[in-house]
Structures are given as structure tokens and as C-alpha cells.
py3Dmol code that shows the C-alpha trace and the ligand (Angstrom):
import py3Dmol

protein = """\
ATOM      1  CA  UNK A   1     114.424  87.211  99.481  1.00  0.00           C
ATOM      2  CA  UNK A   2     117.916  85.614 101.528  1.00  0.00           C
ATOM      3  CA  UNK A   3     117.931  82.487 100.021  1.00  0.00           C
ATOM      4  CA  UNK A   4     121.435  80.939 100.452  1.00  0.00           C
ATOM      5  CA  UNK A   5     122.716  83.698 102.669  1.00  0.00           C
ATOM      6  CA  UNK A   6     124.051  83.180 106.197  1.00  0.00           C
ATOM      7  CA  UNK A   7     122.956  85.027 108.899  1.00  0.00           C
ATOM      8  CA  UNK A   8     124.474  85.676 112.454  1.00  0.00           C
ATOM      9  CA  UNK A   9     122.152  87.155 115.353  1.00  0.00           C
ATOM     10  CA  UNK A  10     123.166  88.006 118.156  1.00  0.00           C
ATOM     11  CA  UNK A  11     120.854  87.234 121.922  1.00  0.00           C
ATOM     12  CA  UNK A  12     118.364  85.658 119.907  1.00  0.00           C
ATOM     13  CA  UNK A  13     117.070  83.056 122.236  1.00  0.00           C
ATOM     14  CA  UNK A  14     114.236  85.154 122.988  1.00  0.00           C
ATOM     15  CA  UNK A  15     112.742  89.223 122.501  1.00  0.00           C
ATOM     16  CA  UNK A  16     113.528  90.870 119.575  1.00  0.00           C
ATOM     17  CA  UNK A  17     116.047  88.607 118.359  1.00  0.00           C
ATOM     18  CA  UNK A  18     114.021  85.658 118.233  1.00  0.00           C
ATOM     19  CA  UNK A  19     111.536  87.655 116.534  1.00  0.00           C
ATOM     20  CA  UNK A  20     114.423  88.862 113.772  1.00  0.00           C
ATOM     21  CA  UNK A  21     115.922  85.446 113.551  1.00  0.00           C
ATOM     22  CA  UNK A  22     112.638  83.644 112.640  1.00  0.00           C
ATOM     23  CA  UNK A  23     111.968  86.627 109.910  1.00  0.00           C
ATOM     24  CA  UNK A  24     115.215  86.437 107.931  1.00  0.00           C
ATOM     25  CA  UNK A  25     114.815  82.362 108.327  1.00  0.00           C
ATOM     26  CA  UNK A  26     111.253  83.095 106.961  1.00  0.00           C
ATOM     27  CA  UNK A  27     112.930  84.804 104.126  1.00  0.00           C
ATOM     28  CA  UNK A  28     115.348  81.866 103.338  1.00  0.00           C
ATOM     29  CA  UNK A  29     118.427  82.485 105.169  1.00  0.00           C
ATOM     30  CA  UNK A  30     120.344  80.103 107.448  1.00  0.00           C
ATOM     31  CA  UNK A  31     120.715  81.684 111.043  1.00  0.00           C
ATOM     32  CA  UNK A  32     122.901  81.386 113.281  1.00  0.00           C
ATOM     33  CA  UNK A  33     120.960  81.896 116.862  1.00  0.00           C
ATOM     34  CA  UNK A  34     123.233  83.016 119.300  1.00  0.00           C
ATOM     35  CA  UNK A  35     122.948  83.189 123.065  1.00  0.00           C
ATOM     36  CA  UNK A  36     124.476  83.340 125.963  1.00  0.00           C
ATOM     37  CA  UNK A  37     122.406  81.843 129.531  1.00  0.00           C
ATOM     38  CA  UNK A  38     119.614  80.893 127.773  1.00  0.00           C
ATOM     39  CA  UNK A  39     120.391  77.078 125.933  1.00  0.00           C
ATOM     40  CA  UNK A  40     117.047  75.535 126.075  1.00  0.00           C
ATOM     41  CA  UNK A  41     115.144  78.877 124.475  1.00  0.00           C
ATOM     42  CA  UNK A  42     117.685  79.358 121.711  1.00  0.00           C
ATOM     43  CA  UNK A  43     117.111  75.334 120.717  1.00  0.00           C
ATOM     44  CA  UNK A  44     113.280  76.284 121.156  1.00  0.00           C
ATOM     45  CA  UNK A  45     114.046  79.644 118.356  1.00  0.00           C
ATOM     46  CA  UNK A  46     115.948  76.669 116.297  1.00  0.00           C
ATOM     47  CA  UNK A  47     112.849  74.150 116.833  1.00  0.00           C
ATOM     48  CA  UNK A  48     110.575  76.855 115.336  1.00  0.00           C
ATOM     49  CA  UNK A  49     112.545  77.356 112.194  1.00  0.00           C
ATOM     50  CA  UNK A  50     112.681  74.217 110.925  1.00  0.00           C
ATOM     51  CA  UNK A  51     109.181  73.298 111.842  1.00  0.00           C
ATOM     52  CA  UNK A  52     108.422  76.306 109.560  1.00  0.00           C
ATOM     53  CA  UNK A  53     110.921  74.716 107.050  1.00  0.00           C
ATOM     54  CA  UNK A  54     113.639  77.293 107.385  1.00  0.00           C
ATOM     55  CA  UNK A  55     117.294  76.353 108.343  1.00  0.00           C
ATOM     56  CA  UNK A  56     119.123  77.820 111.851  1.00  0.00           C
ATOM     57  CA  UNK A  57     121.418  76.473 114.391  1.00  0.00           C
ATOM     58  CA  UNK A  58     122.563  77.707 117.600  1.00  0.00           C
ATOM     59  CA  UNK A  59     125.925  78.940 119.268  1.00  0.00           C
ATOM     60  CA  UNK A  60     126.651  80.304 122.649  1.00  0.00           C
ATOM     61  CA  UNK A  61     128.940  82.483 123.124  1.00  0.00           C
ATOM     62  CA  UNK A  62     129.050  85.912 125.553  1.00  0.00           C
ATOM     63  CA  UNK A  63     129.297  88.481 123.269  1.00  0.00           C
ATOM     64  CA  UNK A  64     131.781  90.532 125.563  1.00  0.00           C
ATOM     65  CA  UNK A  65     134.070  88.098 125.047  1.00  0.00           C
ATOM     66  CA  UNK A  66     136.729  89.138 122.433  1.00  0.00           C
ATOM     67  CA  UNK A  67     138.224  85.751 121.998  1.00  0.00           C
ATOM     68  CA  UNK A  68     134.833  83.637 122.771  1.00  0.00           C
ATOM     69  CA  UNK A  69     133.622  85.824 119.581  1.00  0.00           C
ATOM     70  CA  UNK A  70     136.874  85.298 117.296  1.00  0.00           C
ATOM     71  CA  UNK A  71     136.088  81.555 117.974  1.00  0.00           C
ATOM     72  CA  UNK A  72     132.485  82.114 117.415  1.00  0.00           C
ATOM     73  CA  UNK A  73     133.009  84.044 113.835  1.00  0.00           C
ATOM     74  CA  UNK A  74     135.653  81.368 112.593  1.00  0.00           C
ATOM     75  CA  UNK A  75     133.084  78.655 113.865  1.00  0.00           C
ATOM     76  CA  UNK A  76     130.489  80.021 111.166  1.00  0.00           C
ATOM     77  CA  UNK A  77     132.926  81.008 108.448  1.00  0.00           C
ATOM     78  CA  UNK A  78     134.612  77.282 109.061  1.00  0.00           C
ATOM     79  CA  UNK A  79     130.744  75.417 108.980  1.00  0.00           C
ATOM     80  CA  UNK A  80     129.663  77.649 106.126  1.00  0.00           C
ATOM     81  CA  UNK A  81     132.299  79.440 104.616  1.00  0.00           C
ATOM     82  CA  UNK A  82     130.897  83.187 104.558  1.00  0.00           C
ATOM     83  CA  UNK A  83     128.514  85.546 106.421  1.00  0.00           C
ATOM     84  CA  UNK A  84     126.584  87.801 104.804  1.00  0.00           C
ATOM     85  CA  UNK A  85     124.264  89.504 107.490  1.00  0.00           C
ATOM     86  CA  UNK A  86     125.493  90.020 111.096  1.00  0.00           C
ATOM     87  CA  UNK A  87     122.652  91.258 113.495  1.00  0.00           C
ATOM     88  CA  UNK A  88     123.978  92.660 116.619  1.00  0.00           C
ATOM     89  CA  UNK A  89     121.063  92.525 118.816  1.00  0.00           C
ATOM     90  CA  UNK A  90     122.356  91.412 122.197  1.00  0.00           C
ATOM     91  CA  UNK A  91     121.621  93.825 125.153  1.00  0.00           C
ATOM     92  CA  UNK A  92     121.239  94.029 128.896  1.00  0.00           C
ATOM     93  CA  UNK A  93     120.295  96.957 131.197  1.00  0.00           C
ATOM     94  CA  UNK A  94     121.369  97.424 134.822  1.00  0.00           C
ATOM     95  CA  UNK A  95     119.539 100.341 135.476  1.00  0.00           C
ATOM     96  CA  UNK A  96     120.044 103.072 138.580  1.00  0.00           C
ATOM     97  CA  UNK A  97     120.727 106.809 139.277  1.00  0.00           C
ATOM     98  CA  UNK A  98     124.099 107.803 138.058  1.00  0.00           C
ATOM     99  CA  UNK A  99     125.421 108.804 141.863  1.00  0.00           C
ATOM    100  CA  UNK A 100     124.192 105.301 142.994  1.00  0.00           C
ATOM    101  CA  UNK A 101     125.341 102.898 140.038  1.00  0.00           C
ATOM    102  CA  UNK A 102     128.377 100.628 140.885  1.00  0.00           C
ATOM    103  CA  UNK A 103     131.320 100.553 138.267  1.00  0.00           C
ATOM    104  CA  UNK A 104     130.477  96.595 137.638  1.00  0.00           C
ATOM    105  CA  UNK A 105     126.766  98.017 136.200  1.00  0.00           C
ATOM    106  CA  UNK A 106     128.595 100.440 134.084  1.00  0.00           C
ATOM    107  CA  UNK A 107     130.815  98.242 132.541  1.00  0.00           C
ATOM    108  CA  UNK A 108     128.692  95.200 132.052  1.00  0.00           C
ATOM    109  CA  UNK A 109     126.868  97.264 130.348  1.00  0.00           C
ATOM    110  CA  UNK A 110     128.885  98.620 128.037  1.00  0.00           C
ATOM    111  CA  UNK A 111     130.895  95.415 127.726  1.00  0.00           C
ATOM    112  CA  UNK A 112     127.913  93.751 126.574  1.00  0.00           C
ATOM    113  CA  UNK A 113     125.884  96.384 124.483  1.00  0.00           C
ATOM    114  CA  UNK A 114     129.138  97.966 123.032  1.00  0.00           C
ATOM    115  CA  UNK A 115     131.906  96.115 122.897  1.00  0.00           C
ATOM    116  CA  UNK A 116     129.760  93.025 121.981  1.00  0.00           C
ATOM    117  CA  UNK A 117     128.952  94.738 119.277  1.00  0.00           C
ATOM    118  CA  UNK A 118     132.489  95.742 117.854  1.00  0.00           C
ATOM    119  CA  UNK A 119     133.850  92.126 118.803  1.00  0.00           C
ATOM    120  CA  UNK A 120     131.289  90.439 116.531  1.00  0.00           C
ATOM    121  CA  UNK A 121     132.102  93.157 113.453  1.00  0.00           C
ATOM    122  CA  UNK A 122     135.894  92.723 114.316  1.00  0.00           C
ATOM    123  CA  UNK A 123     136.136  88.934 113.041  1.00  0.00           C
ATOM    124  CA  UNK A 124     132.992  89.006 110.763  1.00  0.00           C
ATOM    125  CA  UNK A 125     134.006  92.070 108.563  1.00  0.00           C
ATOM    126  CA  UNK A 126     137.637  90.604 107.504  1.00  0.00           C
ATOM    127  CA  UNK A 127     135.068  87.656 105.907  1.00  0.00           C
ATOM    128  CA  UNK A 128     132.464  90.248 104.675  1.00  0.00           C
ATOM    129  CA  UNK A 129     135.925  92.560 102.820  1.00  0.00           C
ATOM    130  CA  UNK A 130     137.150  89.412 101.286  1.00  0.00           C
ATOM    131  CA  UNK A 131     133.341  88.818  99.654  1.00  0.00           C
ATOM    132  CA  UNK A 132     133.227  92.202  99.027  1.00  0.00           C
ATOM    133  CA  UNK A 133     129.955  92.093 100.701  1.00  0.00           C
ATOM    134  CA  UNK A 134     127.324  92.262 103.916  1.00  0.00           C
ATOM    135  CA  UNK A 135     125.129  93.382 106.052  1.00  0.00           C
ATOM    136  CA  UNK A 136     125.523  94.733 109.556  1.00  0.00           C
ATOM    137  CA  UNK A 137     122.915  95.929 111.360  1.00  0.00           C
ATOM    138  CA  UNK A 138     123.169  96.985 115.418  1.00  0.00           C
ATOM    139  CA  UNK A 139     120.769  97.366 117.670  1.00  0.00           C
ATOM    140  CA  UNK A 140     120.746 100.899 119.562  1.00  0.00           C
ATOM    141  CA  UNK A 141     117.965 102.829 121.680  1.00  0.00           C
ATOM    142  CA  UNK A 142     116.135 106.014 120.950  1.00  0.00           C
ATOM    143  CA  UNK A 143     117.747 106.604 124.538  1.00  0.00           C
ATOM    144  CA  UNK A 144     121.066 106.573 122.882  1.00  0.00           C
ATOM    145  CA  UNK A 145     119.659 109.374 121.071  1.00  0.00           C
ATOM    146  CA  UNK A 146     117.610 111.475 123.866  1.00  0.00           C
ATOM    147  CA  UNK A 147     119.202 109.797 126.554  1.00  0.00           C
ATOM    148  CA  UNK A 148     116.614 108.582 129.887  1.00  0.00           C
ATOM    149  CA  UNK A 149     117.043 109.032 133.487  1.00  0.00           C
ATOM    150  CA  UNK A 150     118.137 106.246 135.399  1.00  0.00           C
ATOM    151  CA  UNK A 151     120.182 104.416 132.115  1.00  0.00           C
ATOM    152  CA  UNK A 152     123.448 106.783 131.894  1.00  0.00           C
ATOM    153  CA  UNK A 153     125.462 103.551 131.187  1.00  0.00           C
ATOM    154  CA  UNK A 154     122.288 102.198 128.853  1.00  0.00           C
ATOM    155  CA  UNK A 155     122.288 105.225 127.050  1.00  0.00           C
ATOM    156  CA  UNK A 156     125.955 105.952 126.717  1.00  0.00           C
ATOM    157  CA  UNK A 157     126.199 102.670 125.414  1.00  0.00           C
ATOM    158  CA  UNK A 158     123.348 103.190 122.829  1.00  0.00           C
ATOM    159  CA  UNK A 159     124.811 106.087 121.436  1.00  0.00           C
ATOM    160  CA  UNK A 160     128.340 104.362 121.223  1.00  0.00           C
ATOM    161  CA  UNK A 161     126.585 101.915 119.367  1.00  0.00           C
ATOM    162  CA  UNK A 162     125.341 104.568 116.931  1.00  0.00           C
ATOM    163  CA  UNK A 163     128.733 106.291 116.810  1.00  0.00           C
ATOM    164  CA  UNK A 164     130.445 102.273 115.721  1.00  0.00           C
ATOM    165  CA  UNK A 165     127.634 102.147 112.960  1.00  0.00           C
ATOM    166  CA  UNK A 166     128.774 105.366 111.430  1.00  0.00           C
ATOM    167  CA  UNK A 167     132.644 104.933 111.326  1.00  0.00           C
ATOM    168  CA  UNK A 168     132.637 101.299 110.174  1.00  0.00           C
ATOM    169  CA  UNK A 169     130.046 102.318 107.384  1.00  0.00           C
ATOM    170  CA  UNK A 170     133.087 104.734 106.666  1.00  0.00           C
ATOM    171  CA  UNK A 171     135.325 102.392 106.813  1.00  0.00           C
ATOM    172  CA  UNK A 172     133.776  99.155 105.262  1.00  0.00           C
ATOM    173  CA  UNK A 173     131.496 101.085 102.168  1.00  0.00           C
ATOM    174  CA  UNK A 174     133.880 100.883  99.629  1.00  0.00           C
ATOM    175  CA  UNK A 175     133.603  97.206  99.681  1.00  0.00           C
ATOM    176  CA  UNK A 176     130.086  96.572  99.615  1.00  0.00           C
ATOM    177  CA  UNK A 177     129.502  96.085 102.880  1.00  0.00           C
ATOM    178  CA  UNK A 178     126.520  98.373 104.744  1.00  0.00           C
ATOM    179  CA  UNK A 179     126.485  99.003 108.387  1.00  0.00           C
ATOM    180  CA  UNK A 180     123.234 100.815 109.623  1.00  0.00           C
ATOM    181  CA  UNK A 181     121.348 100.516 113.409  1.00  0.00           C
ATOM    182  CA  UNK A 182     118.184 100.544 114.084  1.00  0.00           C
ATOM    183  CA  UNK A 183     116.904 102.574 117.036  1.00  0.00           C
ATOM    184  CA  UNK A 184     113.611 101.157 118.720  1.00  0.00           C
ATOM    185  CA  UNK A 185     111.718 102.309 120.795  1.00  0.00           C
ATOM    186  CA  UNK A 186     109.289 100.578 124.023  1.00  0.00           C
ATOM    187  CA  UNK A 187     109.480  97.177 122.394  1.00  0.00           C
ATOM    188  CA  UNK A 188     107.132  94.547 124.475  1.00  0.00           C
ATOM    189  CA  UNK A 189     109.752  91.970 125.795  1.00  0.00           C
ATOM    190  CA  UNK A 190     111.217  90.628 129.121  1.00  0.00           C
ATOM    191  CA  UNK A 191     113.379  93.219 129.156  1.00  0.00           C
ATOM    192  CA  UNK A 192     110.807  96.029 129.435  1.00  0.00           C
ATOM    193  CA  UNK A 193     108.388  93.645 130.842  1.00  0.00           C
ATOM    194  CA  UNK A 194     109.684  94.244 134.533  1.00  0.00           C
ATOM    195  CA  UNK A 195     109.765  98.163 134.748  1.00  0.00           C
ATOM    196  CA  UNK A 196     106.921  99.216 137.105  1.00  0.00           C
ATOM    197  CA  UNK A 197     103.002  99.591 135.463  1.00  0.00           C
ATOM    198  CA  UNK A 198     104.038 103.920 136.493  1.00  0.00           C
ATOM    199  CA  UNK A 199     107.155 103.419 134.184  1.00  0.00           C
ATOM    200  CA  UNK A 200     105.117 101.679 131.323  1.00  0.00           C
ATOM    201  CA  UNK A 201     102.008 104.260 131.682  1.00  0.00           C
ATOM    202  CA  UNK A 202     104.432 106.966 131.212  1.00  0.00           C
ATOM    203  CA  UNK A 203     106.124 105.641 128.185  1.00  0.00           C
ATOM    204  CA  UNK A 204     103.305 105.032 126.565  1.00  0.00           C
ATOM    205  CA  UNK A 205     101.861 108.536 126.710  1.00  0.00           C
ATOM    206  CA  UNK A 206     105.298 109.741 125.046  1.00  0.00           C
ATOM    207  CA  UNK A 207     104.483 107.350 121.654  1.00  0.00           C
ATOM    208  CA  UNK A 208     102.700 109.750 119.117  1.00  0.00           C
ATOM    209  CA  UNK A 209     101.168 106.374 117.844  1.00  0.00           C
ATOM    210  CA  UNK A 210      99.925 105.222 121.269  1.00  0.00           C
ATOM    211  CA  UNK A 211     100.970 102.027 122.065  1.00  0.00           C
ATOM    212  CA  UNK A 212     103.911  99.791 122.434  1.00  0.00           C
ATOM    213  CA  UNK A 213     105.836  98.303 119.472  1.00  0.00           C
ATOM    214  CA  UNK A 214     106.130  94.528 119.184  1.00  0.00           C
ATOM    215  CA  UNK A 215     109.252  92.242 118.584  1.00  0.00           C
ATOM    216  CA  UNK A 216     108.229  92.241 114.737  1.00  0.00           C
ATOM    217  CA  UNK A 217     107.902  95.752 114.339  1.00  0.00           C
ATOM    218  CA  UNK A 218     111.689  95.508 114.714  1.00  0.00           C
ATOM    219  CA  UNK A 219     112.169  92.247 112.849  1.00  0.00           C
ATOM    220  CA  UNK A 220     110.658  94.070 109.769  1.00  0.00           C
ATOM    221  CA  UNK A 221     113.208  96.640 109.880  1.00  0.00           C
ATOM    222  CA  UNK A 222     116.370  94.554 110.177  1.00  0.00           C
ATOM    223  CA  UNK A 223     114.679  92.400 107.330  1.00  0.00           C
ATOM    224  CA  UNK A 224     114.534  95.334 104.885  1.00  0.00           C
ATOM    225  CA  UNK A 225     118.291  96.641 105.897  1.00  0.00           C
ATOM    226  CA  UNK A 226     119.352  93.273 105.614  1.00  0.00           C
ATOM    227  CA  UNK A 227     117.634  92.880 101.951  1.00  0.00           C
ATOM    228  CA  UNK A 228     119.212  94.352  98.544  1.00  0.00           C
ATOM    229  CA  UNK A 229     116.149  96.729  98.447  1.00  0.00           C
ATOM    230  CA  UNK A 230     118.493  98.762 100.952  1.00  0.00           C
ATOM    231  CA  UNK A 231     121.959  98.472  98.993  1.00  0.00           C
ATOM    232  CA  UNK A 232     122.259 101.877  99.151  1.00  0.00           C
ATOM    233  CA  UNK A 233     121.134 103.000 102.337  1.00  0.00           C
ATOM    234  CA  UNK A 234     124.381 102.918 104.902  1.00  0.00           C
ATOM    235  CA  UNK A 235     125.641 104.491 108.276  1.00  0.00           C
ATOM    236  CA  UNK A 236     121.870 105.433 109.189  1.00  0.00           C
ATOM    237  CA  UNK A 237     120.039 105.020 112.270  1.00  0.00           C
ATOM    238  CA  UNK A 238     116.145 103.913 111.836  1.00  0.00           C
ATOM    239  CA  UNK A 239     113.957 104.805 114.070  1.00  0.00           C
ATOM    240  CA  UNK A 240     111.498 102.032 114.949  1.00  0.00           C
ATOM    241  CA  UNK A 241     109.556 104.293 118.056  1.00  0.00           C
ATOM    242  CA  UNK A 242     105.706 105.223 116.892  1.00  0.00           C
ATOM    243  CA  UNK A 243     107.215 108.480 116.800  1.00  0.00           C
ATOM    244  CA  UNK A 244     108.599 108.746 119.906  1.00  0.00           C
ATOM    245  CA  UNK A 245     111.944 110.733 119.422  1.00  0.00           C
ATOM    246  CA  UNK A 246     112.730 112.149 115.541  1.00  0.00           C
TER     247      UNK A 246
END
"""
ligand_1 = """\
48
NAP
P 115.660 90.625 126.040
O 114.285 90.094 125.845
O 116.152 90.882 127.421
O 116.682 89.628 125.286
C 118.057 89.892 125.336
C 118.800 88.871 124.512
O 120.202 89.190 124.579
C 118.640 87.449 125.020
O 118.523 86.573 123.925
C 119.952 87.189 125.763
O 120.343 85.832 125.688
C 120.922 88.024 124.945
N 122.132 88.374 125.682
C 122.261 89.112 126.797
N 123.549 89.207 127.165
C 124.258 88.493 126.242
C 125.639 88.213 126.058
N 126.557 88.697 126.911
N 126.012 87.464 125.004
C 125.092 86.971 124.134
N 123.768 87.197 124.257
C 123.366 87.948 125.303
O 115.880 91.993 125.256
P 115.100 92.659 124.010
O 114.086 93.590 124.559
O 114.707 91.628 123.026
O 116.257 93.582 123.421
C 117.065 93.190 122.326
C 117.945 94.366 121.927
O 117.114 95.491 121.601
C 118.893 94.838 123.023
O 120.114 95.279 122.453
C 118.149 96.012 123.614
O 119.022 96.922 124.244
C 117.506 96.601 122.380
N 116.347 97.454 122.656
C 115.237 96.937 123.247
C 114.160 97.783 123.497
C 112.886 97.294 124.139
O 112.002 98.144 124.404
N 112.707 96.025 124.408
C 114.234 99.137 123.143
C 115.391 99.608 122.546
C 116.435 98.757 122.295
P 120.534 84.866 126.959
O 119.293 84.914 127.778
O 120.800 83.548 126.335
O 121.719 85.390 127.703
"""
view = py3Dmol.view(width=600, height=400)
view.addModel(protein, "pdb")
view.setStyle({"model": 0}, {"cartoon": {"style": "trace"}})
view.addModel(ligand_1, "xyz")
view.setStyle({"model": 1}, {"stick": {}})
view.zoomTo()
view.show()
């Protein structure tokens, strides 16, 4: 269980972070459900933790924002005085063929997926060495492993993600503090809701398991890495892909 600890995740208004918000709040943390456009969804996310008698509130702030994210981590140290699980879930894709994709796609991209990621662990891992404690968990891609047509800047930010996981598990381990990523795989949300029915039928015949993973399937992972069960498990990436890429 994660009663008393404090949780931080990342783009949870809706998708996959919604889903891993409302399971570590099932599990008796406090989250923190952060977002960015999306105001009235993240209170919804809130709305549906307490009516299941868990405890969450909400924060916006773009995660590619270095100092909006300083600000954001010393808002949630300052309201609750540590952090012990950071989820970095946030994501976009602005997909296109590498010869046709504008620089502002590329960077966006990796502004958001990437360096999101490192300005959230920036701030909150000076609080998690002083506890001598936490959690971090980021959310990568099997592309960032195989890598996918039409997602260079996707990808290459996936697998940038997986190479951050690795070297601040290095670099935090000695202090308690585990950093792992999870790597799903055709997860049914908005964001893969829009590729074309060809796209989808395609995917789906690459899953050795033979269907799509849901928002939960991915929930249940971050649950476990955030839980002492995995105190020992750091600087791994876990596949959550019905067997899609090993
Ligand atoms: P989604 O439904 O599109 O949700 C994305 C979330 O990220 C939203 O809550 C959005 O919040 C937030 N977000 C976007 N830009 C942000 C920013 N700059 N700052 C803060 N929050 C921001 O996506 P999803 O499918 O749940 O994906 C979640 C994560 O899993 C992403 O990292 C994605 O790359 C990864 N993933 C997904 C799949 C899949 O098949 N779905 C597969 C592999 C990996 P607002 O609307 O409030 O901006």
C-alpha cells in the first residue's frame, strides 16, 4: 500500500495518466494531477478520487518549462513537505516523415517528452536525496526501443527517455531512490485514438497477445514500481506491449 506518500504525475488529466493517478490514489497516496491545456478534465481526475475516498489535487504547469517546473516541485514540497513517487507520464506526438517534419515538431517533441521529463527529476530528486528516498518512474515507448516510421522525433525522444532512466538510477541509487521506465506498447487513448483504422489494423497484428492494451494495463505497472515490492528493481525498462517488441 502508499498510504501517506505523495505522489506527482505528470499529463494526468486524461489517458494513461488518469488511469495511474486514480490507481496509486486507490492505493492511499495523495496525487498531485498535473496538466497542462486540459483544466476542467484534470478537476474531473480530482472529482473521481475523492468520490472514491482517496486524496489528489491538481497543478498546471507545461512540463517543458524549466522554471514553470522548479515552481511546480517547490509548490508540492512547500504544501506537503516531501515527494516520494514522481510519474513522468506527459507526452505528445507530432508525427511525419523525417524529410518532411519541421524543426518546431522536432523540438516540441522532445521538449515535452524529454526534457519534461529531466525538468521534473531536476527539482524533485534534491527532495527525494535529502529523504534518502523515491520513486521515479518515466514513461517511454517500445518505439524508443525499435524505433517506427513516421515518429523519428517520437522515437528519439523515447529512447532519450530510456537513456535519463539509466544514468539517474546511477546517479541517485545510493540514496534510496529508484528510477525505472516503463515502455508500453498500443495503449487505447486519444492519443492513438486518431491514427487511421489501416494504422490500428496493422498494430494490432504485431501484438503476440492480440489486442490493444488499456490505460490500466499501464497503471498496474507504475503501481508495482512505485510500491516497496520493487525496492530493488532500478534503471530497468518494463515492457507493458502483449509482447510486441522483447
Ligand atoms: P494522451 O491521452 O494524449 O494524454 C497526454 C497527457 O499529457 C494529457 O494529460 C496532457 O494534458 C499531458 N500533456 C501533454 N503535454 C503536456 C505538457 N507540455 N505539460 C504537461 N502535461 C502535458 O496520451 P496517453 O496515450 O495517455 O500517453 C501518456 C504517455 O504514455 C505519453 O508519454 C505517451 O508518449 C506514452 N505512451 C503512450 C502510448 C499509447 O499507445 N497510448 C504508447 C507508448 C507510450 P493536457 O491535455 O492538460 O495538456
Amino acid at each position: 500500500m502508499l498510504n501517506g506518500k505523495i505522489a506527482i504525475v505528470t499529463g494526468a488529466s486524461r489517458g494513461i495518466g488518469k488511469a495511474i493517478a486514480q490507481k496509486l490514489a486507490a492505493r492511499g497516496a495523495t496525487v498531485i494531477i498535473n496538466y497542462n491545456g486540459s483544466e476542467a478534465r484534470a478537476l474531473e481526475v480530482k472529482a473521481s478520487i475523492k468520490a472514491e475516498g482517496g486524496s489528489a489535487d491538481v497543478y498546471r504547469c507545461d512540463v517543458s518549462d524549466f522554471s514553470g517546473c522548479e515552481a511546480f516541485i517547490h509548490h508540492v514540497i512547500k504544501t506537503y513537505g516531501r515527494i516520494d513517487i514522481l510519474v513522468n507520464n506527459a507526452g505528445i506526438t507530432r508525427d511525419g516523415l523525417l524529410m518532411k517534419m519541421s524543426e518546431s515538431d522536432f523540438d516540441q517533441v522532445i521538449s515535452t517528452n524529454l526534457k519534461g521529463a529531466f525538468n521534473t527529476i531536476r527539482f524533485a530528486s534534491r527532495q527525494m536525496l535529502k529523504q534518502r528516498s523515491g520513486r521515479i518512474i518515466n514513461m517511454a515507448s517500445v518505439v524508443g526501443v525499435s524505433g517506427n516510421a513516421g515518429q523519428a522525433n517520437y522515437a528519439a525522444s523515447k529512447a532519450g527517455v530510456i537513456g535519463l532512466t539509466k544514468a539517474a538510477a546511477k546517479e541517485l541509487a545510493s540514496r534510496g531512490i529508484t528510477v525505472n521506465a516503463i515502455a508500453p506498447g498500443f495503449i487505447e487513448t486519444e492519443m492513438t485514438a486518431v491514427l487511421p483504422d489501416k494504422v490500428k489494423e496493422s498494430a494490432v497484428s504485431q501484438i503476440p497477445l492480440g489486442i490493444f492494451g488499456q490505460p490500466e494495463d499501464v497503471a498496474n505497472a507504475a503501481a508495482f514500481l512505485a510500491s516497496d515490492e520493487a525496492c530493488y528493481i532500478t534503471g530497468q525498462v518494463l515492457h507493458v506491449d502483449g509482447g510486441m517488441v522483447s
